[in-house]
N, C-alpha and C positions, 0 to 999 in steps of 0.2 A: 458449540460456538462456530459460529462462521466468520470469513473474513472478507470484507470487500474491497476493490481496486475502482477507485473512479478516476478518469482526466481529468484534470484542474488547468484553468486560466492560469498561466505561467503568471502574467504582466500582472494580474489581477490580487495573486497570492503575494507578492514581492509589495506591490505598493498598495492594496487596501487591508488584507487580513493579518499580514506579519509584525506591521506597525502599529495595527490596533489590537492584537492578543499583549505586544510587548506594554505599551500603554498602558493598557488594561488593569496590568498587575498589583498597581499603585493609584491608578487614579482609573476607575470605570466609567465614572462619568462624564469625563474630559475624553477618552475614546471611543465613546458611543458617539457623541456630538460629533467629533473628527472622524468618525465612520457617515454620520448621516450626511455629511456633504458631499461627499462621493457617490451615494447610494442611491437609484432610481426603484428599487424595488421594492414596492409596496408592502409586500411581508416583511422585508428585512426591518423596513423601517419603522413597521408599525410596532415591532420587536421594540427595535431601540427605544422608541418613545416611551412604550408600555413599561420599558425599565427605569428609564429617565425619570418618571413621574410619580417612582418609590423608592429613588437610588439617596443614599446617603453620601457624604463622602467616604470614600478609600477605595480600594482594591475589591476582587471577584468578591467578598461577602460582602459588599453595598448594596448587588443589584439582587435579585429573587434569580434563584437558579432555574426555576423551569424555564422562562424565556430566553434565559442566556444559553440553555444547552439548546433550547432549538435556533439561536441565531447562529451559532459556531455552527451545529450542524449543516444549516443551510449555507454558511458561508465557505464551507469547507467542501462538502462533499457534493454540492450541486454547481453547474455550466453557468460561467458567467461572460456575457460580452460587453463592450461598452456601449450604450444606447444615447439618443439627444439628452434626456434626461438624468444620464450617471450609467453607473453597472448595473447591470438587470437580469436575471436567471434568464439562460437560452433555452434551446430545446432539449429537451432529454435525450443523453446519450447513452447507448448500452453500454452496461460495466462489465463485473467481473465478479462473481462472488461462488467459493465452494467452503465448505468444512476448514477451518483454521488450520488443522492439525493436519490436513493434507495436504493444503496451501503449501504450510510451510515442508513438507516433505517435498513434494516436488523442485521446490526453489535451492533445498538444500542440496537435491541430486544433478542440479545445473549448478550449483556456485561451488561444489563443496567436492574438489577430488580424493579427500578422503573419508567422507559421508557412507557410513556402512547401512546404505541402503537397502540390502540384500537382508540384515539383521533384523526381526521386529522391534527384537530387547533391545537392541545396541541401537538403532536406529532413534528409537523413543526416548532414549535417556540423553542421548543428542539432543533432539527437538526439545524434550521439558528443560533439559539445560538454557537450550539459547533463550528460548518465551522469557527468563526469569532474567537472564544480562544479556540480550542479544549482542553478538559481535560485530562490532563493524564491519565497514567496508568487503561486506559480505554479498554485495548486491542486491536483487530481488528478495534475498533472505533475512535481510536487516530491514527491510523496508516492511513485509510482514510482520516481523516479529517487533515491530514500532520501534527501531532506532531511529537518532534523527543525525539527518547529515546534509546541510550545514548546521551545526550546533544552535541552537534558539535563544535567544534572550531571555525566556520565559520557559517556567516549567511545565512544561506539556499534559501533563497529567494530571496541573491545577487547573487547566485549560476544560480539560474535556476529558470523560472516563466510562469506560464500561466493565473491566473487569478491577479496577482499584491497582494496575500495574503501572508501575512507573519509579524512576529515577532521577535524579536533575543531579549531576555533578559537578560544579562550574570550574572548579582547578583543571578536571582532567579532560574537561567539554566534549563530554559525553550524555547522554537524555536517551531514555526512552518510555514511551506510553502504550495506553491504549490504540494510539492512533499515528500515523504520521505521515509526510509527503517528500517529494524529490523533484529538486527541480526539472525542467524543460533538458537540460544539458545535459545532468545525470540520462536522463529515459533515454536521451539520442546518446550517449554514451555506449549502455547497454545496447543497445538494439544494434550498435556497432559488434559488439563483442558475442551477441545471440549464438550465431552462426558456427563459431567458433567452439564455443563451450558445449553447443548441440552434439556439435560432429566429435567433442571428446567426452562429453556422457556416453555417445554409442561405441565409440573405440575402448571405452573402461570396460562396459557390457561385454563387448565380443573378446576381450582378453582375458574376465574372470572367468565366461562360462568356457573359454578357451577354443573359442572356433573360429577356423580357418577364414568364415566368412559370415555376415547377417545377410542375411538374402534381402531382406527389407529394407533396408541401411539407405538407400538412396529417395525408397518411397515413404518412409517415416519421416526423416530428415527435409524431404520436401514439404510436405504436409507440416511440419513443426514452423517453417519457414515460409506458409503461406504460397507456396509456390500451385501446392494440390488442393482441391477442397475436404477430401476424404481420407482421412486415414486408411492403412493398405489392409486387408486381411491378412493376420499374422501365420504362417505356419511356425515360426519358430518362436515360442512363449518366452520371452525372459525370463530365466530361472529367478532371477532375484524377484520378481514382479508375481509369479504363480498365475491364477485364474483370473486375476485382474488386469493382467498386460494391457489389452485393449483400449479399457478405461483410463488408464495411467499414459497412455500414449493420447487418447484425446484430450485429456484433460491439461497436460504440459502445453498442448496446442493450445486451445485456450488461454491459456495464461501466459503464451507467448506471443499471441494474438494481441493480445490488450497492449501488451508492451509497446508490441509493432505501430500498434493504431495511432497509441499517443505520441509516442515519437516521431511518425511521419505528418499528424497535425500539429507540431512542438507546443506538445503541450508536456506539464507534470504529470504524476499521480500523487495519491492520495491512499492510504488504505487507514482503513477501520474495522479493527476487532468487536463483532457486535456482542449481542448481551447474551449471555450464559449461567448454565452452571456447572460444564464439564465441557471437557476436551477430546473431538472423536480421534479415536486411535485406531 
């Protein structure tokens, strides 16, 4: 399984898709219509109609599922701006996508200062723990592993699924799914705090493996921060990391790359767990 990170239209998620998933859950046909006036985009709407035109009343089993998961899809994971005509899918922007299972390893070893990264076992019965109740306010870690935060009116998971994961709690307003997003604020939040959590992932590093210094420390750090285009050649391998150091330093760039991206165009993200039938470890 992989997991993907896309930027979302902040304005767009707040007032066309969150009012019409809530809507939805009760009355689908009455939020399709209240979606199509807003909507200039030809696929979406042709969506809507196609469903409107075998929808009974009630809630998501009125309309035919194949076209509702490709309008959530499209309403979700693709670029939207607002055009003369309504909101209209923009130009395609590059996302974000590796292996679920490493996604969320790397997310764990920025959010999580006592994440026994160094451990395979130990490491992995972390991750399969959180996948199944992700914790909060865990940052980029919760947002993978599909918590939702601000809590939904709707259950997410009747929304839209790929692996059948999900929870809706409404006393303890808590949700998590297949899928989920974080506002504009949250992303500039984080991407405030990047910097920070960086430079103490590498001070954890240089005080487990117990040395005086990382020679790298300023060129990794720069590169995780966008500052370099290339990561440094490593001579000194993270022990916790083994043969893969390298990889594992590109790859956090990457994924803090995207962070960086959205937040200085303030936009959201979005991720989605796509379809599987195992988790690479």
């Amino acid at each position: 399984m992989d997991v993907v990170l896309r930027s979302i239209n902040d304005r767009f998620f707040h007032e066309q898709v969150l009012p019409f998933l809530t809507r939805a859950m009760a009355d689908a046909s009455g939020a399709l219509e209240s979606l199509l006036e807003g909507l200039g985009d030809g696929q979406a709407r042709m969506l809507c109609e196609r469903m409107l035109s075998t929808a009974v009343p009630g809630g998501l089993g009125s309309v035919d599922a194949e076209p509702w998961a490709d309008l959530v899809d499209r309403l979700v994971f693709l670029p939207w701006h607002e055009g003369p005509a309504g909101w209209e899918v923009a130009a395609m922007q590059a996302g974000y996508a590796d292996g679920w299972d490493e996604a969320l390893h790397l997310a764990l070893m920025l959010e999580q200062p006592g994440y026994p990264y160094w451990d395979a076992r130990a490491s992995r019965e972390v991750r399969d723990g959180f996948r199944f109740r992700p914790m909060a306010d865990v940052g980029l870690a919760s947002l993978l592993a599909g918590q939702w935060e601000p809590f939904p009116e709707f259950p997410p998971d009747r929304v839209f699924a790929t692996q059948g994961r999900g929870e809706y709690f409404a006393h303890e307003r808590f949700a998590f799914a297949d899928w989920a997003w974080r506002p504009a604020k949250a992303v500039a939040h984080w991407q405030v705090n990047l910097p920070r959590k960086l430079e103490k992932l590498l001070a954890r590093e240089q005080e487990r493996m117990k040395l005086s210094s990382l020679p790298e420390k300023d060129e990794v750090l720069g590169y995780w921060l966008g500052k370099v285009a290339q990561p440094p050649p490593l001579t000194v391998a993270f022990s916790g990391l083994g043969p893969r150091a390298a990889n594992w330093i590109r790859e956090l760039g990457a994924l803090t790359s995207h962070v960086r991206t959205a937040a200085l165009s303030k936009q959201g993200l979005a991720a989605l767990v796509t379809k599987g039938s195992s988790v690479r470890v």
